[in-house]
C-alpha positions as CSV (number, residue, x, y, z in Angstrom):
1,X,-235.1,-128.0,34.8
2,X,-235.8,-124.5,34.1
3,X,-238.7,-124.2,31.4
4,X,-238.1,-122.3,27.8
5,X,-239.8,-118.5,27.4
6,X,-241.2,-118.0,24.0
7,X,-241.5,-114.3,23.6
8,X,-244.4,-114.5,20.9
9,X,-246.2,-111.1,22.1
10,X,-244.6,-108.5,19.5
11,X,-247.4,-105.5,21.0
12,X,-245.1,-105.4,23.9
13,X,-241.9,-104.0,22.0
14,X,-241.0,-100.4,22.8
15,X,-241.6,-97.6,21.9
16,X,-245.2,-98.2,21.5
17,X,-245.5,-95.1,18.8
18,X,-243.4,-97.5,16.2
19,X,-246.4,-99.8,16.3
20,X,-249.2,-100.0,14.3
21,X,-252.5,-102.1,14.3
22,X,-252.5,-101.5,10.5
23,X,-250.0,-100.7,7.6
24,X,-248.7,-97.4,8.0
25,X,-245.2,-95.6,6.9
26,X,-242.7,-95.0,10.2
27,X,-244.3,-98.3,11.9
28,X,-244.3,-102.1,12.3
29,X,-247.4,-103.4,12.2
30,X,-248.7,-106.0,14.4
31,X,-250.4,-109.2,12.7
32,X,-252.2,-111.7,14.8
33,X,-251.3,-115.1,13.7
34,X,-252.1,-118.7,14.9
35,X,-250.7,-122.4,14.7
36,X,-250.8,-125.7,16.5
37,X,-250.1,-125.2,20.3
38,X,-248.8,-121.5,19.2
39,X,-250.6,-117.5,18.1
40,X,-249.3,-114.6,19.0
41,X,-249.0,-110.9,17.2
42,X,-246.0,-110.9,14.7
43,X,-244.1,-107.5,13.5
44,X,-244.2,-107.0,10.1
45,X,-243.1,-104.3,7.4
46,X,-243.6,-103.9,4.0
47,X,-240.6,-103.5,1.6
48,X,-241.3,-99.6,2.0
49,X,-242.6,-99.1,5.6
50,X,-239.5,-97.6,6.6
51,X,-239.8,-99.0,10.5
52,X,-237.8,-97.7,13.3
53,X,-235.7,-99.9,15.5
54,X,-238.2,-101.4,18.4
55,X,-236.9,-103.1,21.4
56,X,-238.1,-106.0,23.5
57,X,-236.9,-106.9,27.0
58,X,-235.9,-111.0,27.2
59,X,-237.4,-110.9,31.4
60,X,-234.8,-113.5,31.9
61,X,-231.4,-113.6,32.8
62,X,-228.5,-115.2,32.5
63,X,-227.2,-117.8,29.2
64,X,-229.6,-118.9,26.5
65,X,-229.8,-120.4,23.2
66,X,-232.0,-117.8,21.3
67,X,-234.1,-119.0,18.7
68,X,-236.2,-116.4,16.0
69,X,-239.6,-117.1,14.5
70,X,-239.3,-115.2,10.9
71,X,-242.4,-115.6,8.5
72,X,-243.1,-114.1,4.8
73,X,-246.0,-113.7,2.5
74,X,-244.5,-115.8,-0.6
75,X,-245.6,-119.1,-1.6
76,X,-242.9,-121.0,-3.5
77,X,-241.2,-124.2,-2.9
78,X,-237.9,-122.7,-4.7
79,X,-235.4,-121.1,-2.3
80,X,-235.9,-117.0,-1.8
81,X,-232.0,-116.1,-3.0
82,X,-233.4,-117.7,-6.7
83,X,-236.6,-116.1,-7.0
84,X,-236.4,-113.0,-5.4
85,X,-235.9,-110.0,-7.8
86,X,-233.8,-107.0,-7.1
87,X,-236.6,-104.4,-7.3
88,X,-238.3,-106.3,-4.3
89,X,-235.9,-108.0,-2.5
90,X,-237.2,-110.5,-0.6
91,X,-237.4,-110.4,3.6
92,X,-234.8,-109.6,5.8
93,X,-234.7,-108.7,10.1
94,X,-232.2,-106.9,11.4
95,X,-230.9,-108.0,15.1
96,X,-229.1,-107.5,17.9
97,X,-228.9,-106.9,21.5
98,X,-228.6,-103.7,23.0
99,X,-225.2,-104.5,24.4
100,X,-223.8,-105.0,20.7
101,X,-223.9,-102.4,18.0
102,X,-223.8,-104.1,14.8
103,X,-227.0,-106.0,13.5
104,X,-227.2,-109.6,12.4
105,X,-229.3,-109.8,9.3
106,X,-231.3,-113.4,8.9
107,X,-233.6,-113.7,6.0
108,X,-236.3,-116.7,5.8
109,X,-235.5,-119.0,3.2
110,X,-238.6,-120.3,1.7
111,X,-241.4,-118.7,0.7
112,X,-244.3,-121.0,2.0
113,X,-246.5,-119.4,4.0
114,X,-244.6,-121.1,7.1
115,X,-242.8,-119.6,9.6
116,X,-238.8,-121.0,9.7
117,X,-237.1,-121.1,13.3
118,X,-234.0,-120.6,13.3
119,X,-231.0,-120.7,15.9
120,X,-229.6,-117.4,16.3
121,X,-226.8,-117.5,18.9
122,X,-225.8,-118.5,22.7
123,X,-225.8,-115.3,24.6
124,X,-226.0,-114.0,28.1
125,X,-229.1,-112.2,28.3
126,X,-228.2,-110.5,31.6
127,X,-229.5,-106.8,31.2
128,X,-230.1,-107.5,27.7
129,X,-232.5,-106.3,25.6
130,X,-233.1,-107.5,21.8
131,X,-233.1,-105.0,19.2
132,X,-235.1,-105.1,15.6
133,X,-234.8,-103.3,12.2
134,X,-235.6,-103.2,9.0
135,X,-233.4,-103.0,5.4
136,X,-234.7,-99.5,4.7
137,X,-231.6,-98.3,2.9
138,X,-230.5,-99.1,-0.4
139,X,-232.9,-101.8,-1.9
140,X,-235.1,-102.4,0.7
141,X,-236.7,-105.2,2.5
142,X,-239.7,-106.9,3.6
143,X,-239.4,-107.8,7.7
144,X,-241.0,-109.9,10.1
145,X,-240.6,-111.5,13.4
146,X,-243.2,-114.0,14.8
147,X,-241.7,-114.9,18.2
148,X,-238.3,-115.3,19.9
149,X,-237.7,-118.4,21.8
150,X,-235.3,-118.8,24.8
151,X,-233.9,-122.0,26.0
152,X,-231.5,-121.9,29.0
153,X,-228.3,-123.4,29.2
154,X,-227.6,-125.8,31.8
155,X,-224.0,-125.6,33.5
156,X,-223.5,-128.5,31.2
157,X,-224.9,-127.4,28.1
158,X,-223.0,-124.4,28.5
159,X,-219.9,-125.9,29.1
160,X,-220.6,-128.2,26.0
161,X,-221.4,-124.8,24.2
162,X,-218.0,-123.0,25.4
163,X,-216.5,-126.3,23.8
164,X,-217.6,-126.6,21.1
165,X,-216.6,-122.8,20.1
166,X,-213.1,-122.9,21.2
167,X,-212.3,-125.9,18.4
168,X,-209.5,-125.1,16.1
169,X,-209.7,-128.2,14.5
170,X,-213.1,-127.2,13.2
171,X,-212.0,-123.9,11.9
172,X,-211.7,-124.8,8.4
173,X,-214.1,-122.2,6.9
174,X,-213.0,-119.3,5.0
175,X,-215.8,-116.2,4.2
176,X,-214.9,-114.4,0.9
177,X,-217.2,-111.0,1.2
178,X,-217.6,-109.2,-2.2
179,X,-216.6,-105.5,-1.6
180,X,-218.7,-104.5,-4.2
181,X,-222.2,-106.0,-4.3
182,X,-222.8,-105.7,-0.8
183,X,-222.7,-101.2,-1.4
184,X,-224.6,-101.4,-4.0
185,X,-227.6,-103.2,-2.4
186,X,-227.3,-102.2,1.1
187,X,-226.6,-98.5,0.7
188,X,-224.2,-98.4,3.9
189,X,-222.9,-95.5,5.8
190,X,-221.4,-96.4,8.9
191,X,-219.0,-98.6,10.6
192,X,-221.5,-100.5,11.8
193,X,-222.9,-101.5,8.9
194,X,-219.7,-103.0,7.9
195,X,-219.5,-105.1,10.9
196,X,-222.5,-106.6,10.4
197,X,-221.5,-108.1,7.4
198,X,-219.1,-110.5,9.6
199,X,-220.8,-110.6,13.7
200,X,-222.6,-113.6,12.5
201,X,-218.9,-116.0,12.4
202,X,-218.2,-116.1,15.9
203,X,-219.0,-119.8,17.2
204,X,-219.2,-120.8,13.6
205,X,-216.9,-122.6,11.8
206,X,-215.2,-119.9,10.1
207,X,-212.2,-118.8,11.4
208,X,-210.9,-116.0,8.3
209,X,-213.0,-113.6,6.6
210,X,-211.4,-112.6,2.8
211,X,-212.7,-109.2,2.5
212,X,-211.8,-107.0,-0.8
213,X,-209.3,-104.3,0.7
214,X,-210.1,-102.1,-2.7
215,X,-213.7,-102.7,-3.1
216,X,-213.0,-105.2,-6.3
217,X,-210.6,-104.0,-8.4
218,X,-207.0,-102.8,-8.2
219,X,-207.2,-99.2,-8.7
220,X,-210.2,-99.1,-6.1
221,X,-213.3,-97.2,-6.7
222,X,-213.7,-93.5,-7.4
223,X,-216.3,-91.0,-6.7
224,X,-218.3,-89.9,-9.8
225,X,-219.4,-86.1,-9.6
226,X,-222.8,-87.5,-11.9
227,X,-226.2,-87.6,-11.0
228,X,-227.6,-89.9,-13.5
229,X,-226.3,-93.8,-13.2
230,X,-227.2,-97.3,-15.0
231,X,-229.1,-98.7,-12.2
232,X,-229.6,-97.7,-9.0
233,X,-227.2,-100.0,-6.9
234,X,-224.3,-97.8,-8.6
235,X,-225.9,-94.2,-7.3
236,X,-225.9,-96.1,-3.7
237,X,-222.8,-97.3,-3.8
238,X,-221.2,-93.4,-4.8
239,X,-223.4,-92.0,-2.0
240,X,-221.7,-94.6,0.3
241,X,-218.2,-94.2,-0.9
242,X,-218.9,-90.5,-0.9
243,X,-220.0,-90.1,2.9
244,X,-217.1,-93.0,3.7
245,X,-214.6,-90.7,2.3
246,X,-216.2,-88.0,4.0
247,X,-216.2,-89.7,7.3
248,X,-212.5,-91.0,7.0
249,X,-213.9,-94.7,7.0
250,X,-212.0,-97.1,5.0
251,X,-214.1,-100.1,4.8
252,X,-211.5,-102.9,4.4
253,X,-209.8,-101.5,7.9
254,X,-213.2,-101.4,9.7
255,X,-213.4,-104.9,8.8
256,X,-210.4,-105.7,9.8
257,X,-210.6,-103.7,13.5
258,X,-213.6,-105.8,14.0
259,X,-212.9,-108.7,12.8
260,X,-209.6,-109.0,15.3
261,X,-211.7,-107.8,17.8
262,X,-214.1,-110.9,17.7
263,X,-211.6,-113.5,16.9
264,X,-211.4,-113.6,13.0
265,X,-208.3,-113.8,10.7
266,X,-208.6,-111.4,7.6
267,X,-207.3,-111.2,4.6
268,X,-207.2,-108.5,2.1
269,X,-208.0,-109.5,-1.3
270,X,-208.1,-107.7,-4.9
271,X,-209.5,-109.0,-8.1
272,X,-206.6,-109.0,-10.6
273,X,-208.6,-107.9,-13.5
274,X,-208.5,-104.3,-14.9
275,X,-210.6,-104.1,-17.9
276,X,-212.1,-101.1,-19.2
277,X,-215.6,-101.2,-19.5
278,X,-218.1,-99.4,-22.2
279,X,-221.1,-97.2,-21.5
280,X,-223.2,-97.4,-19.5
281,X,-221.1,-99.3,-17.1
282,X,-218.3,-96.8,-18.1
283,X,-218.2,-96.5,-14.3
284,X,-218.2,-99.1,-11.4
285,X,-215.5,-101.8,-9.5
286,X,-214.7,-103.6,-12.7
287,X,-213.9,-100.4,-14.8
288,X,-210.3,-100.0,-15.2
289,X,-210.5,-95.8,-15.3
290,X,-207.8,-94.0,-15.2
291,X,-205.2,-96.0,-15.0
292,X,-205.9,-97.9,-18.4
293,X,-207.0,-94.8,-20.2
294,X,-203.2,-93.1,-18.7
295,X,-201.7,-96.6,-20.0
296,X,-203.0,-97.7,-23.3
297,X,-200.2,-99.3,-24.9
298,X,-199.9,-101.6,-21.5
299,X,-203.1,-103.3,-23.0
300,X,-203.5,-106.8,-24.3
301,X,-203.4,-108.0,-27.9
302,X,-204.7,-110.8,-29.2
303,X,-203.0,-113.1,-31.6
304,X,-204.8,-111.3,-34.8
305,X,-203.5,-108.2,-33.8
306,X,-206.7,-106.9,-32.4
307,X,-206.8,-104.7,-29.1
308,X,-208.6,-105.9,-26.1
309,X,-209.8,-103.9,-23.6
310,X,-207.8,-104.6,-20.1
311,X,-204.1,-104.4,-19.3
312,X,-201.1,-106.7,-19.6
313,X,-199.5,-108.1,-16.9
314,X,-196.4,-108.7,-19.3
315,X,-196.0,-105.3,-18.7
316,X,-193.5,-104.4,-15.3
317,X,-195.9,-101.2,-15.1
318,X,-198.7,-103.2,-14.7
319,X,-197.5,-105.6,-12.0
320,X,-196.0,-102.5,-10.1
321,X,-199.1,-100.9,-9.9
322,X,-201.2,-104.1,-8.5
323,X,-198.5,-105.0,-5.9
324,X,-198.9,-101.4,-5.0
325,X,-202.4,-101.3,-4.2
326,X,-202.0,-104.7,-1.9
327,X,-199.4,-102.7,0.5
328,X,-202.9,-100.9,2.1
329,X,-203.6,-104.5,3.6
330,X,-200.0,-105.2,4.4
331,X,-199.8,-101.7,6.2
332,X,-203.2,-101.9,8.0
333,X,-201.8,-105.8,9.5
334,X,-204.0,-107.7,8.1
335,X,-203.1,-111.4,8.1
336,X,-202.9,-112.3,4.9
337,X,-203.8,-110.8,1.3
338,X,-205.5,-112.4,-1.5
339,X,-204.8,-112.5,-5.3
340,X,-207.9,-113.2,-6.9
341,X,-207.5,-114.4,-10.1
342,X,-211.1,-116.4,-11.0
343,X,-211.9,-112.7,-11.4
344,X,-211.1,-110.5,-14.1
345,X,-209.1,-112.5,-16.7
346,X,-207.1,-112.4,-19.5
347,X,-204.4,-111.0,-17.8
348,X,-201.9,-112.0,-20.7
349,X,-202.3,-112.6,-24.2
350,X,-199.9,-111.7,-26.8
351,X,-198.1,-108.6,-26.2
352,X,-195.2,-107.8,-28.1
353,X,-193.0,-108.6,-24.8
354,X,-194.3,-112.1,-24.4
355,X,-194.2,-112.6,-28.7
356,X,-190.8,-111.3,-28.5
357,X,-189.3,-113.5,-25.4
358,X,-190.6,-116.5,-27.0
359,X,-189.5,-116.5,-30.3
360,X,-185.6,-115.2,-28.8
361,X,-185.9,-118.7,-26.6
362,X,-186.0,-120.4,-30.3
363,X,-189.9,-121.0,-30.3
364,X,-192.3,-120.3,-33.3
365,X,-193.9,-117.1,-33.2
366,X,-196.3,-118.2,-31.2
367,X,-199.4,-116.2,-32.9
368,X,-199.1,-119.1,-35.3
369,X,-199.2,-122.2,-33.0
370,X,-202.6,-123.7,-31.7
371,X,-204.2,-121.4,-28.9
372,X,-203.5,-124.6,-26.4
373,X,-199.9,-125.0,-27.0
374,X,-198.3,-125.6,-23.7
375,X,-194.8,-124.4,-24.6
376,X,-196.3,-121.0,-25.4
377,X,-199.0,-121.2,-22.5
378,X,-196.1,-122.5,-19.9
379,X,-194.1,-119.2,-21.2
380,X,-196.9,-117.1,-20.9
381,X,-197.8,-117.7,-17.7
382,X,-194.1,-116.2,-16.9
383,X,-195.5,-113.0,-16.1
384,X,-198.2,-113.7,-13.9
385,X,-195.3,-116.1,-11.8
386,X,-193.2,-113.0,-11.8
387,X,-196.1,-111.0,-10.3
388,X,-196.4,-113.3,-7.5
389,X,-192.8,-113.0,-6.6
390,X,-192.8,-109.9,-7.0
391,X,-195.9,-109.7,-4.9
392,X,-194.3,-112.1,-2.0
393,X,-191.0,-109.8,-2.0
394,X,-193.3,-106.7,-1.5
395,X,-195.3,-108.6,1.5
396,X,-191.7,-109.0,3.2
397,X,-190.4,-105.8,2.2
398,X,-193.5,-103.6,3.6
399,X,-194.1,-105.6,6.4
400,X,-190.4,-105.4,7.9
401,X,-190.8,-101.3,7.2
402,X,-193.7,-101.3,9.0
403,X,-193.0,-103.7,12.0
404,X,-195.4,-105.9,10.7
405,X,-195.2,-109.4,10.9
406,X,-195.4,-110.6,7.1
407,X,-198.5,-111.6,5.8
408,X,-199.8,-115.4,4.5
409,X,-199.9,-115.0,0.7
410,X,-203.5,-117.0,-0.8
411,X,-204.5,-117.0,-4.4
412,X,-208.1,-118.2,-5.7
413,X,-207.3,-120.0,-9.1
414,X,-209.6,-121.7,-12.0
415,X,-210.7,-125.5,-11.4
416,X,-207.8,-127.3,-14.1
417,X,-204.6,-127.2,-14.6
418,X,-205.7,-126.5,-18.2
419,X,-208.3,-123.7,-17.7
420,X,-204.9,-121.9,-15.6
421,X,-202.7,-122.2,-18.3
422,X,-205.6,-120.8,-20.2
423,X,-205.6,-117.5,-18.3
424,X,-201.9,-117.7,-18.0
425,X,-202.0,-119.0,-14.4
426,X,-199.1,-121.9,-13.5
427,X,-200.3,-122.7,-10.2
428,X,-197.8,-125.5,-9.9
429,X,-194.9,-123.0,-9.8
430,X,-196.3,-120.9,-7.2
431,X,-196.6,-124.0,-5.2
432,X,-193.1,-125.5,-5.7
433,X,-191.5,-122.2,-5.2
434,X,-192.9,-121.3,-1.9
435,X,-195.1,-117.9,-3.5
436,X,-198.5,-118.9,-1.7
437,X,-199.3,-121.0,1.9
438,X,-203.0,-121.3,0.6
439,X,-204.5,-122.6,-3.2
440,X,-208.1,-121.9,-3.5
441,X,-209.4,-123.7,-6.5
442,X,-212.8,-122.2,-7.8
443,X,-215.6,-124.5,-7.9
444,X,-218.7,-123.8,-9.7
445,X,-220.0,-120.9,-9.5
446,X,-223.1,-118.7,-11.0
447,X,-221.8,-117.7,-14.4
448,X,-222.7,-120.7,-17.3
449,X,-219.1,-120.6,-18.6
450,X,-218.2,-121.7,-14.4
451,X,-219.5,-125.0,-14.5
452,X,-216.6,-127.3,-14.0
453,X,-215.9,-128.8,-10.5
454,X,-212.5,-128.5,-9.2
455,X,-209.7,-131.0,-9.7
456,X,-209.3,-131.8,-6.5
457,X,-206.8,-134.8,-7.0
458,X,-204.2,-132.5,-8.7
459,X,-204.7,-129.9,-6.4
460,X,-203.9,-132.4,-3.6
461,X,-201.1,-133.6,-5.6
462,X,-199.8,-130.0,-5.5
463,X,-200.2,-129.3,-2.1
464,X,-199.0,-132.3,-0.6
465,X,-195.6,-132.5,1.4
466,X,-195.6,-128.7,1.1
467,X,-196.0,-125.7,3.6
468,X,-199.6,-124.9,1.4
469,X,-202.9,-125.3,2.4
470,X,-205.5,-126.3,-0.2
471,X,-209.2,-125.1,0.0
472,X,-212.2,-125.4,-2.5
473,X,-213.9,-122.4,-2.9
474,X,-217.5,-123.6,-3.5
475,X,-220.2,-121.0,-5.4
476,X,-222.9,-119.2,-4.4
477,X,-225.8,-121.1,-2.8
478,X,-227.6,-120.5,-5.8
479,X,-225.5,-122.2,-8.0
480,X,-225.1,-125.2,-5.8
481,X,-229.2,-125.2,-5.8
482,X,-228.8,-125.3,-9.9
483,X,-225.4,-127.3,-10.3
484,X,-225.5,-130.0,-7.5
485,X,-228.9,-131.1,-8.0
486,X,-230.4,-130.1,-4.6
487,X,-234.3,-130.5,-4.5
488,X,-235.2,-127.2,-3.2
489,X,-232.5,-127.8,0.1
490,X,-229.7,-125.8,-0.6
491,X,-228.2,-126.7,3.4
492,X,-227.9,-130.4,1.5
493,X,-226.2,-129.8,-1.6
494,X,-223.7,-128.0,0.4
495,X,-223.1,-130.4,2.9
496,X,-223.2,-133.2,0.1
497,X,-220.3,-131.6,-1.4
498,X,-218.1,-131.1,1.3
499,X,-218.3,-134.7,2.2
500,X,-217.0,-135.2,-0.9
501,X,-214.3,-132.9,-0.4
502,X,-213.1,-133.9,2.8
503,X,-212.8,-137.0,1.3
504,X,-210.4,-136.4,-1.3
505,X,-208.4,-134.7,0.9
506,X,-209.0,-131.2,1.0
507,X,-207.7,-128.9,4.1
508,X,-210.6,-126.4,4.5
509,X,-213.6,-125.1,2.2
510,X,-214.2,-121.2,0.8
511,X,-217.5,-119.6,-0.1
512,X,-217.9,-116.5,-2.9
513,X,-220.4,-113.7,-1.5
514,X,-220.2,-115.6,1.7
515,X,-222.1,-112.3,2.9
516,X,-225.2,-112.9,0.0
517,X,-226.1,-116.4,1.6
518,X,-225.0,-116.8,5.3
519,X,-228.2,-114.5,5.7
520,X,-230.7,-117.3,4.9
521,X,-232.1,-119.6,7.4
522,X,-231.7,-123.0,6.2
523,X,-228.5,-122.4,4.7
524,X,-226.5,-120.9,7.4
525,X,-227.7,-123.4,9.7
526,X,-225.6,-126.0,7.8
527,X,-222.8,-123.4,6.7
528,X,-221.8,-122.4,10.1
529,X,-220.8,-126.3,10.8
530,X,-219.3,-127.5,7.6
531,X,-215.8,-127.3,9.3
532,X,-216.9,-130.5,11.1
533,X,-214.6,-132.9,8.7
534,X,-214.7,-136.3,10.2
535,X,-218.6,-136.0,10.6
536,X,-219.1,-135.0,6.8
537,X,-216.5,-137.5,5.8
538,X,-218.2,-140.3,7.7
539,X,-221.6,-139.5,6.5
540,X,-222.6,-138.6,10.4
541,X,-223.4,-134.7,9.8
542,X,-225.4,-133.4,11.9
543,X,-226.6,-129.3,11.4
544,X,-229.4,-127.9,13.6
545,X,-232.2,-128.2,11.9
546,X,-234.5,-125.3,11.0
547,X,-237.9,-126.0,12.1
548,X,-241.0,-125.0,9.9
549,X,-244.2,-124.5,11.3
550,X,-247.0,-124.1,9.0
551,X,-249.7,-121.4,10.3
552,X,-253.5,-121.8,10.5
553,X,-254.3,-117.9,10.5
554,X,-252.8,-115.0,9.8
555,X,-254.9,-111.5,10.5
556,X,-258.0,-113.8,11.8
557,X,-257.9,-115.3,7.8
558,X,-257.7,-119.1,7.1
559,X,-253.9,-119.5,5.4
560,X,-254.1,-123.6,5.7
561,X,-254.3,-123.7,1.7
562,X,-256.4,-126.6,1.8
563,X,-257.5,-125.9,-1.7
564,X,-256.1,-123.5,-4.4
565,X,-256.4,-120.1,-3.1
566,X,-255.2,-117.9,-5.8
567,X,-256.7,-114.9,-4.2
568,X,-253.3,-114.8,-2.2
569,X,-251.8,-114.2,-5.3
């Protein structure tokens, strides 16, 4: 049995001019550190260091589970993605082996003074080296590395690997990745830097990446020719759609080229909401610009006559222009495209069309009639049906012009039946005509007014017998810490709910900002397997574990907290 190599030596990373035996801009520094049967010297850089890329040489060849040692100065029991504030922003390594180009980030979870190890990947590490960075652009990050561990893989435990990877029955995992957030904190400028949003999936569970093909809104995002902005996370994201424009770099069809080249499925979706927003966020993904401004009388009207600030989709225009901007995806051959709809709404209230079509059926003018009246709400919901046929005929249409073959159509809808017919969404006629092959029902999420849990038995109800594919899309991490009643594991709540899920039935799960939490330790470990049904159905689930190992010293100073030292504050 050949014996693991724990790479816990961090002096030894070249070039030796990025190091530093103290804190110093331009360099890591080097931190002695010591635990039970373990010390070794640590990188480390402050949120501002600015630390060049370092590389370490494995001295072993051949396949290996690779395991990383990440530690952090913090010292709460609460999970890092609730605590940590924007102007900080927590810890985060960047890695990758010098064969690869894009980085994986991983971020350590819980901010304990311990170090978490966490499986990384299976890898040949033949003529490999490993690569580190830090977060230096956009809101930057703290970074630290402790030690890399190696453990070999047998010819068996290879082939069990190989296996294990090559399951389609366990592909049941879909990544939604904001197109918006992720430039605004991360400051991005090359193709690269897209990828790395999705290099982590392979030999995961997740087998399509949703990515937003026009950042997050219809009409895509402009660049403003201003220099002063609300907060910062909107000048980064100009700069970056500035110098992606400049470079010819669409970032939808980056992901896309990468994502076929490493196995994935995806999708190009677009938020259906196009409201206009007021100063200071006059400017942004969500703002409807132009196009609203150029269409004012499209925009909705509520039942006392009053104005509201987004556009109709009783309005022909208005479903023209949004089954427009989803021929980009269509064009580029992506595999499927995405209507989001749990983003943005109303999308219909009472226009004049809609008041007008009603009352000609021999209804009441509906302005009079309670706000849940389902005659009205069933009517209502006309238009947004006729944008999905009208969006399925286009997916036919522009793929045959384009010798493409024609894309699955998915839609992400609100947790009821009631809460769609609220927003003008009849998700039971999109099924029974044949408009979608995947429902996503929303779950809860982070915002207080998305607390309900999907309805999973009318979903199923829906679904079943038909050529469409139900998923759940759960919430952030965050909100499953908060809603699902997790004590401080995040991994648990998770896996707790998609036990349930599989359960009742469901064919795959979905998670929002799947690119905001797959970076954290603890909770990637269990999100990377939660396409393993029968285990989670039969209460058997079994994700590797992170380990934690609580140090003794850090620097030569006692960090064992065996009484209340505040001075660490």
């Amino acid at each position: 049995m050949v014996a693991e190599t724990l790479l816990s030596d961090m002096s030894l990373c070249t070039p030796s001019s990025a190091l530093s035996s103290g804190p110093k801009r331009g360099r890591w520094r080097l931190i002695d550190y010591e635990a039970e049967g373990l010390k070794g010297k640590m990188l480390w850089a402050n949120s501002k260091t600015a630390a060049p890329e370092v590389t370490l040489a494995p001295g072993v060849p051949g396949w290996h589970e690779v395991y990383l040692g990440i530690w952090d100065w913090a010292w709460s029991k609460v999970p890092v993605m609730i605590t940590e504030s924007a102007a900080e922003g927590g810890n985060l390594l960047k890695i990758r082996l010098s064969g690869e180009k894009a980085f994986t980030t991983i971020a350590k979870e819980y901010s304990d003074f311990k170090v978490e190890e966490v499986y990384w990947k299976s890898a040949d590490l033949t003529g490999q080296s490993f690569v580190m960075g830090q977060q230096s652009e956009g809101i930057s990050r703290r970074a630290s590395l402790a030690y890399i561990r190696l453990v070999p893989l047998s010819g068996e435990r290879m082939a069990d690997t190989q296996r294990e990877a090559a399951r389609l029955d366990t592909k049941r995992l879909v990544a939604f990745n904001d197109g918006w957030s992720w430039i605004y904190e991360n400051h991005p400028n090359t193709r690269e830097d897209i990828d790395s949003q999705i290099v982590r999936y392979p030999g995961s569970d997740f087998g399509k990446v949703f990515y937003e093909a026009g950042y997050a809104a219809p009409q895509g995002l402009s660049v403003y020719d201003i220099d002063d902005f609300p907060r910062v996370g909107e000048e980064y994201a100009n700069d970056s759609i500035r110098r992606f424009k400049a470079a010819g770099i669409d970032p939808f069809e980056e992901a896309l080229r990468f994502g076929h080249s490493i196995g994935l499925e995806v999708f190009g979706s677009l938020r259906l909401g196009m409201p206009k927003t007021a100063p200071p966020f006059d400017i942004g993904p969500q703002d409807g610009g132009a196009f609203f401004l150029n269409n004012i009388a499209f925009q909705c009207v509520d039942r006392d006559g009053s104005t509201f600030p987004s556009v109709s989709y009783a309005f022909p225009e208005v479903r023209s222009h949004v089954v427009k901007a989803f021929e980009k995806p269509i064009v580029l051959g992506a595999d499927g495209i995405t209507a989001l709809f749990h983003r943005g709404p109303p999308f219909v209230l009472y226009e004049q069309p809609l008041v007008d079509g009603f009352m000609a059926k021999g209804g009441e003018d509906p302005r009079k009639l309670p706000e849940n009246d389902e005659r009205w709400l069933r009517f209502r919901a006309g238009a947004m049906t006729d944008f999905m046929r009208e969006l399925r005929k286009s997916a036919v249409e522009v793929s045959a012009r384009v010798g493409r073959e024609v894309p699955k159509v998915a839609c992400v809808v609100f947790p009821t039946r009631d809460e769609n017919l609220r927003y003008g969404v009849d998700v039971e006629s999109f099924v029974k005509e044949g408009l979608v092959d995947y429902v996503f029902a929303r779950d809860v999420l982070y915002a207080t007014w998305e607390d309900k849990k999907a309805d999973v038995p009318f979903f199923t109800g829906l679904t079943r017998g038909t050529k469409c594919k139900f998923f759940v899309m759960l919430g952030s991490a965050a909100s499953s810490y908060r809603a699902l009643g997790s004590s401080g594991d995040i991994g648990n709540a998770y896996a707790t709910r998609a036990g349930e899920l599989y359960r009742q039935g469901v064919d795959g799960l979905s998670f929002w900002d799947t690119n905001f939490q797959d970076k954290y330790t603890a909770t990637w470990s269990v999100l990377r397997r939660l396409g393993h049904a029968d285990e989670l159905k039969a209460g058997v689930f079994k994700p590797r574990k992170v380990r934690s190992i609580t140090l003794k010293k850090v620097g030569g100073i006692d960090v064992s907290f065996k009484h209340d030292a505040w001075y660490y504050v």
